[in-house]
Short mmCIF file of the C-alpha atoms (twelve columns), coordinates in Angstrom:
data_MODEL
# 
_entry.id   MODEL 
# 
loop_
_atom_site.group_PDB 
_atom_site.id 
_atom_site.type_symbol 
_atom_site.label_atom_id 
_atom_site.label_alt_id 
_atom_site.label_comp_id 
_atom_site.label_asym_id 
_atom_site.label_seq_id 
_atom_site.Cartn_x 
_atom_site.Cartn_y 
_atom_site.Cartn_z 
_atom_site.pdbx_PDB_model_num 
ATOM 1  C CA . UNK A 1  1.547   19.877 -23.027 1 
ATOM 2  C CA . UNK A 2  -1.015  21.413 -25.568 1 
ATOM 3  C CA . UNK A 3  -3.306  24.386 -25.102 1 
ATOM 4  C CA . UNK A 4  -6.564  23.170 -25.815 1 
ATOM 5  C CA . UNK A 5  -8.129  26.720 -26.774 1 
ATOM 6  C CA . UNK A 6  -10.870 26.705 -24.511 1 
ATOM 7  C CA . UNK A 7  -11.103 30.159 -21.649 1 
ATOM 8  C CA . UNK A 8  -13.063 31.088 -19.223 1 
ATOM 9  C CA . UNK A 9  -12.481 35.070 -19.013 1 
ATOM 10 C CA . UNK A 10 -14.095 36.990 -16.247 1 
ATOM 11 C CA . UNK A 11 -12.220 39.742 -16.923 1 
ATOM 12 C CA . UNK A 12 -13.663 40.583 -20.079 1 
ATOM 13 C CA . UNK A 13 -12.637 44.252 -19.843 1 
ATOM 14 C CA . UNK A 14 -9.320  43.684 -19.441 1 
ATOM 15 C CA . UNK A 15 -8.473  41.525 -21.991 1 
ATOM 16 C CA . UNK A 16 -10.340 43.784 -24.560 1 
ATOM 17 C CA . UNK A 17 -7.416  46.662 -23.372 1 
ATOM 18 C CA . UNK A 18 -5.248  44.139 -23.446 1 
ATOM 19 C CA . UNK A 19 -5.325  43.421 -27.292 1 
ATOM 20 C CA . UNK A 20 -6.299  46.985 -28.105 1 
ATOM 21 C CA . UNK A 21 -2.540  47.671 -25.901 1 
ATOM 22 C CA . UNK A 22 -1.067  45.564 -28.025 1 
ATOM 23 C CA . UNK A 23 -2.435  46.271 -31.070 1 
ATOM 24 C CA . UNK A 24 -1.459  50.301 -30.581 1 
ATOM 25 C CA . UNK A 25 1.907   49.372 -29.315 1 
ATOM 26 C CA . UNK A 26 2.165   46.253 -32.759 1 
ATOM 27 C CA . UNK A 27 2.878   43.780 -30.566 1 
ATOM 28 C CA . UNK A 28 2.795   40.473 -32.476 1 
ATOM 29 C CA . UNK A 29 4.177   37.109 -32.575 1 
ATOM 30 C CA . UNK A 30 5.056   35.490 -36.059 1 
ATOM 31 C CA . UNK A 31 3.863   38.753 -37.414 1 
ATOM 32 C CA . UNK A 32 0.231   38.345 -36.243 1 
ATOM 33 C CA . UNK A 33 -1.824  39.446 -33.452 1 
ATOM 34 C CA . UNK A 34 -2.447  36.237 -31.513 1 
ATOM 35 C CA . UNK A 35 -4.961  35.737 -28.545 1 
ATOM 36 C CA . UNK A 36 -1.840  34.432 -26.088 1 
ATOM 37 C CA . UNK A 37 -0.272  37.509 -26.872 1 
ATOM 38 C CA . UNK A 38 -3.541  39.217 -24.986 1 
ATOM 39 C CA . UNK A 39 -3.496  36.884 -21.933 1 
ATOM 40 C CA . UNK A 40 0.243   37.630 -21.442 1 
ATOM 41 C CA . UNK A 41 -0.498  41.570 -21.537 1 
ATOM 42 C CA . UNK A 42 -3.411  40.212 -18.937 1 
ATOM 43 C CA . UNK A 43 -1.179  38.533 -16.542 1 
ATOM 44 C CA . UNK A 44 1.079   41.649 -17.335 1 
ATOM 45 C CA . UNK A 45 -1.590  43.556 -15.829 1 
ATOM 46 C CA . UNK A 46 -2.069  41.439 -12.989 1 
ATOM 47 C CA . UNK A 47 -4.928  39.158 -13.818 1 
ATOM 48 C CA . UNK A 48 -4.351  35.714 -12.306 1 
ATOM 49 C CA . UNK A 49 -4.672  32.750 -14.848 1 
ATOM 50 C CA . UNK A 50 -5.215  29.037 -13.696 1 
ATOM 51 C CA . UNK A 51 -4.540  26.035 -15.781 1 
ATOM 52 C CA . UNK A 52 -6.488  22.617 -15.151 1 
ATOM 53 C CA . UNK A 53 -5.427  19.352 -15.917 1 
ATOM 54 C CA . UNK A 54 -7.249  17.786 -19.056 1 
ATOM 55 C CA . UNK A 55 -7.802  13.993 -18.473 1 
ATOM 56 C CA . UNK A 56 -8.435  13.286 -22.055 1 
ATOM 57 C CA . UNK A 57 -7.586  15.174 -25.447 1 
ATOM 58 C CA . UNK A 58 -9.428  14.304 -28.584 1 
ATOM 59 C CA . UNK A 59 -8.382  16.070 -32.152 1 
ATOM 60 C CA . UNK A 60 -10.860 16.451 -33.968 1 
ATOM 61 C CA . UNK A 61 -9.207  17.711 -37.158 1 
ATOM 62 C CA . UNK A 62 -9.420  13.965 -37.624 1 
ATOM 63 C CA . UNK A 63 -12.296 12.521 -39.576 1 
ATOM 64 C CA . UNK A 64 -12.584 9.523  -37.381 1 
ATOM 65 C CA . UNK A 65 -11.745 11.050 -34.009 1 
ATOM 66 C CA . UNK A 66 -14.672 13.621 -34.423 1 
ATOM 67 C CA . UNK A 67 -16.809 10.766 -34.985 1 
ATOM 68 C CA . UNK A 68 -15.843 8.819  -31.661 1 
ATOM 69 C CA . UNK A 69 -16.195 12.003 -29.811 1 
ATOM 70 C CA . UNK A 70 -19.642 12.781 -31.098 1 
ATOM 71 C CA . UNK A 71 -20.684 9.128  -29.926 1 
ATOM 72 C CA . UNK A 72 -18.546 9.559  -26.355 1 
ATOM 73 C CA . UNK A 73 -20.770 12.995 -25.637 1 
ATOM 74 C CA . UNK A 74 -23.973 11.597 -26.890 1 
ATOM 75 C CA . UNK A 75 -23.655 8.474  -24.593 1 
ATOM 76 C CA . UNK A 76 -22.983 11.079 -21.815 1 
ATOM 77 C CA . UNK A 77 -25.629 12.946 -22.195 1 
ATOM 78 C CA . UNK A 78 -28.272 9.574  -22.409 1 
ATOM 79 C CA . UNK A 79 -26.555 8.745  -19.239 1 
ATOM 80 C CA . UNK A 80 -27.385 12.137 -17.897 1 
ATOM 81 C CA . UNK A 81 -30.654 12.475 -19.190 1 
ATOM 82 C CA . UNK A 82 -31.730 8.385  -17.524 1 
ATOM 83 C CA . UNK A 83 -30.058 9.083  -13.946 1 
ATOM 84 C CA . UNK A 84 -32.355 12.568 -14.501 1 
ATOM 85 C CA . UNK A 85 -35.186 10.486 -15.198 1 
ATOM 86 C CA . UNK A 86 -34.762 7.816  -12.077 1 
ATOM 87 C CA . UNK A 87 -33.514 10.114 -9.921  1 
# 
């Protein structure tokens, strides 16, 4: 399993107390402040999270990777942009 880093937050408000809580109460994981430390105080707070399964994972730290992945989301947006076009 990997967290991919990408978040949808509605609840913008909340997770803005949320770090702020744990900032005033130094609550920190490998002696830094991290973002999942935030969405824990969220769910703490009652905020309901939802994963979603990720059908394909790409790293793009990798020089070559980033390069297939620009091509695969160019050719999806051509696709888009012709079915747009003959629709």
């Amino acid at each position: 399993m990997a967290l991919v880093g990408l978040y949808k937050i509605k609840e913008f408000d909340i997770l803005i107390k949320s770090i702020d809580h744990n900032i005033k109460h130094n609550i920190r994981s490998n002696n830094e402040f991290y973002l999942t430390d935030g969405l824990q105080e969220m769910i703490r707070r009652g905020v309901k999270v939802e994963g979603f399964k990720v059908d394909n994972w790409y790293d793009c730290g990798q020089k070559e990777i980033l390069f297939k992945t620009n091509a695969l989301l160019l050719n999806k947006r051509k696709s888009c942009i012709l079915q747009k076009e003959f629709a």
